[in-house]
Every structure is written in structure tokens, then in C-alpha cells.
C-alpha positions in Angstrom: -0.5 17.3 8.4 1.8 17.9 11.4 5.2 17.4 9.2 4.2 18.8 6.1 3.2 22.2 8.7 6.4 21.6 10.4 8.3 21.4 7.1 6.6 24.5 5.2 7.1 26.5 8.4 10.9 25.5 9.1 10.8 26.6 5.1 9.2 29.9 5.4 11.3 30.4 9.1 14.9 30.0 6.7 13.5 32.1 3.9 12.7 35.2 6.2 16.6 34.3 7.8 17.8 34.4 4.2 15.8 37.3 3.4 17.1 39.0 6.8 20.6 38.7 6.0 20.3 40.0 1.9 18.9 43.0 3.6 21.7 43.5 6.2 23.9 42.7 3.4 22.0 45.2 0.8 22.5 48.4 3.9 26.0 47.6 4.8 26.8 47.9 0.9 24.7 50.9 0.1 26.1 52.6 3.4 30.1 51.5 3.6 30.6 54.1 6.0 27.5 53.6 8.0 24.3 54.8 8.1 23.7 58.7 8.1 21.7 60.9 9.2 18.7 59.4 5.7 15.4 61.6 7.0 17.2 64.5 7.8 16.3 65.2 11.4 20.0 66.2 12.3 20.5 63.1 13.7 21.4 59.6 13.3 19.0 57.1 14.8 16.6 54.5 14.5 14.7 55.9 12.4 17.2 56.4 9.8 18.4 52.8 10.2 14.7 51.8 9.5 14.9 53.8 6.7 17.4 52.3 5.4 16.4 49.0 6.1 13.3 49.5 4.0 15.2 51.2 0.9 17.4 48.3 0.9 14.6 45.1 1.6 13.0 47.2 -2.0 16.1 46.7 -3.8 16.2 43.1 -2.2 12.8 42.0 -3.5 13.2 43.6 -6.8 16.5 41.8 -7.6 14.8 38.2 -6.5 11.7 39.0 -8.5 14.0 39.5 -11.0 15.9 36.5 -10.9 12.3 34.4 -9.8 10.7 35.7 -12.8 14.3 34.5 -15.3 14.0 30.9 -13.7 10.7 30.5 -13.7 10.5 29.6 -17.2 12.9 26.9 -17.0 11.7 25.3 -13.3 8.1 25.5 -15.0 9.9 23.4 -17.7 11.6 20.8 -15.6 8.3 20.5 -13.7 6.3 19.8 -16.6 8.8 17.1 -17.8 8.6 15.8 -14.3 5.1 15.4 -14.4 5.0 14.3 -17.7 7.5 11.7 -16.5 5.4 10.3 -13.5 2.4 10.1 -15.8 4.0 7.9 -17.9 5.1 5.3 -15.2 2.2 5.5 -13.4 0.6 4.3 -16.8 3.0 1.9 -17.2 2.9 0.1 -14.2 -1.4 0.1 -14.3 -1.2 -1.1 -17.8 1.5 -4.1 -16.5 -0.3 -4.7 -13.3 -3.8 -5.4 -15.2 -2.1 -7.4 -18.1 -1.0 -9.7 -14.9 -4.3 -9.2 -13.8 -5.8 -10.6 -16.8 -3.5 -13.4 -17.5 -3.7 -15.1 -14.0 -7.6 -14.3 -14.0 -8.1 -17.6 -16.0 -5.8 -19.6 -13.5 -7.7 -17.8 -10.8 -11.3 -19.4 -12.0 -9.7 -22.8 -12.6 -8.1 -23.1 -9.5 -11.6 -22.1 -8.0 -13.4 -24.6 -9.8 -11.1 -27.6 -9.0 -11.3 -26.5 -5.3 -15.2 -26.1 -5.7 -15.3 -29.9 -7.2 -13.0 -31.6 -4.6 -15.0 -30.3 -1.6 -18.1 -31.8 -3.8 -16.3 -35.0 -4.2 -15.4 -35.0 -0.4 -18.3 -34.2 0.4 -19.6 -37.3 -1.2 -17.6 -39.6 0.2 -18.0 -38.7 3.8 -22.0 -38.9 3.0 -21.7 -42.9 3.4 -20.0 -42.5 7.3 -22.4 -39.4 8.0 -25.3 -42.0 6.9 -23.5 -44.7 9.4 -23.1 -42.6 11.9 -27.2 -41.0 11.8 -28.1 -44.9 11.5 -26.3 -45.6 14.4 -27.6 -43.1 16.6 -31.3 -43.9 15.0 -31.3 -47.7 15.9 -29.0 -46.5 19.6 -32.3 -44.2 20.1 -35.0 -46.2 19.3 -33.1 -48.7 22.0 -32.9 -46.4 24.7 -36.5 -45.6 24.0 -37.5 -49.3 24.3 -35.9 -49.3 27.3 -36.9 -46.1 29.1 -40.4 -47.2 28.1 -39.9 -51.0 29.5 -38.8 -49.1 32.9 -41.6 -46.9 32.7 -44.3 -50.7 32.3 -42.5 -52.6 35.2 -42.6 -49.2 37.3 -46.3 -48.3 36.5 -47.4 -51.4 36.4 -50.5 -52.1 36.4 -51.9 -49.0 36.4 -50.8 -47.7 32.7 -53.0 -50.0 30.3 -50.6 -51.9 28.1 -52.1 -50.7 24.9 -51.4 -47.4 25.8 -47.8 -47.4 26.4 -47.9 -49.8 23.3 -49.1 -47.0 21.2 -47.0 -44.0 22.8 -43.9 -46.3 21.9 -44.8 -46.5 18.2 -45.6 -42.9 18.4 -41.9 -42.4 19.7 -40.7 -44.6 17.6 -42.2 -42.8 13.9 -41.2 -39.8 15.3 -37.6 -41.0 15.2 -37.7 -42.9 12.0 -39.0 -39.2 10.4 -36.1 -37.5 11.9 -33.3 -39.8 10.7 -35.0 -39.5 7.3 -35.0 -36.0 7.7 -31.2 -36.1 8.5 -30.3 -38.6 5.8 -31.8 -36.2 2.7 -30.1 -33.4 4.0 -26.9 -34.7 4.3 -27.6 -36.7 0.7 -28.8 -33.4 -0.9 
């Protein structure tokens, strides 16, 4: 908003200068031998020059309405062809852009497919080394079990009952077993 004000107002600011000077202009040539004594006071001063002044900025605006109102016909004219003009390639280019739009729309859905149906297929093939992998760590865990829970028998002793522990390492152990399972029909699915 700042330049367009700045712009209209450096406008309006050389209009009034142009303006100004037709005025001058307008006195000097209905007075070549200066301003006289126009009211009729017996003197010559400001007032008459103000008088002048207006008497001339009439003629002034009467000759530019003039001339505005023989031009206007013909800028009204150019602007309309200009506008006519713009519409035109404004419809043009929308009309080209969506016929691009529309033939690369099909390429556009293939190429999403194909890149749809390789990550499916990679997918697939890193299932086998995911599946390794969640064995391995299965069969590591149920080892470190075991062998946190054969620490915890030779520290206890004899005061855990055998069958116990027995039974808290199966528990463990299932528990395990239902996780990798788990693990293995997610990353399968």
C-alpha cells in the first residue's frame, strides 16, 4: 500500500504543479501588461492578483474538461481493447496450463502406483531379515532369561523351592514366545 500511496500522491503532487503553472500561464496571457487594478478598489493588489488567478484557473479547467471529455472516448477505447486483450491470455494460458495438467495426470497416477508397488515389494523382501533378526533377539532373550534365572537358583538356593522358579521360568519364557509372535504377524501383515 505504501508505493501505490507514494505513487498516486507523487501523481496528484505533479498534477497540481502542472495545473499551477497553466494558471500562471493563463494570467500572464490574459494580462500582457500586468495585472490591473480587476475589483476596482483604485488599487492594484493582492486581491486583484487573486482575482485573476481564479478567472484564469476557470478558463484552465474548462479547456482540460474540454480536451478530457474529446479523449475520453478513445482512452475508454484503448482500455477496453486492453482488457479485452488480457482476458484473452489469461484464458489462454489457464486453458494450456490445465491441458498439461490433464495430460501428465495419467503419468502422475502411474508413477504413483509403480512407487506404491516397489516399497510393497521391498517391503517384502526385508520381511525374511526382520524375521531373522526378531528370531534372533527371541532365542538371545529367552537365553539371558535362563541365565538370569540360573543366577537367581545358585544365589537363593535353597530357600526358593525349585518348582517354583521352574514355573516362573516357563512363565517368562511364554511370555516371550507370544511377543515374538506378536512381532512376526505385524511385520508379515
Amino acid at each position: 500500500m505504501g508505493f501505490f500511496k507514494k505513487l498516486f500522491g507523487g501523481a496528484v503532487a505533479a498534477g497540481g504543479a502542472v495545473a499551477a503553472t497553466k494558471v500562471v500561464q493563463k494570467v500572464k496571457e490574459n494580462n500582457p501588461d500586468g495585472v490591473g487594478d480587476v475589483n476596482g478598489d483604485g488599487q492594484v493588489d493582492l486581491k486583484d492578483y487573486v482575482e485573476e488567478a481564479k478567472k484564469a484557473a476557470a478558463e484552465v479547467y474548462g479547456e482540460t474538461s474540454d480536451k478530457v471529455k474529446e479523449a475520453a472516448p478513445e482512452v475508454k477505447e484503448k482500455v477496453g481493447a486492453f482488457v479485452d486483450d488480457a482476458k484473452v491470455k489469461v484464458t489462454d494460458t489457464y486453458n494450456d496450463i490445465s491441458d498439461k495438467v490433464k495430460a501428465a495426470a495419467p503419468d502422475v497416477m502411474d508413477k504413483v502406483s509403480d512407487f506404491v508397488e516397489d516399497a510393497k515389494e521391498k517391503v517384502k523382501a526385508a520381511a525374511p531379515d526382520v524375521m531373522d533378526k526378531v528370531s534372533d533377539f527371541v532365542e538371545d532373550a529367552k537365553d539371558k532369561v535362563g541365565d538370569f534365572v540360573d543366577s537367581v537358583k545358585e544365589k537363593a538356593g535353597s530357600v526358593i523351592d525349585g518348582d517354583e522358579v521352574d514355573d516362573v521360568i516357563d512363565d517368562v519364557e511364554e511370555a516371550v514366545d507370544d511377543a515374538a509372535e506378536a512381532v512376526k504377524e505385524a511385520v508379515e501383515e
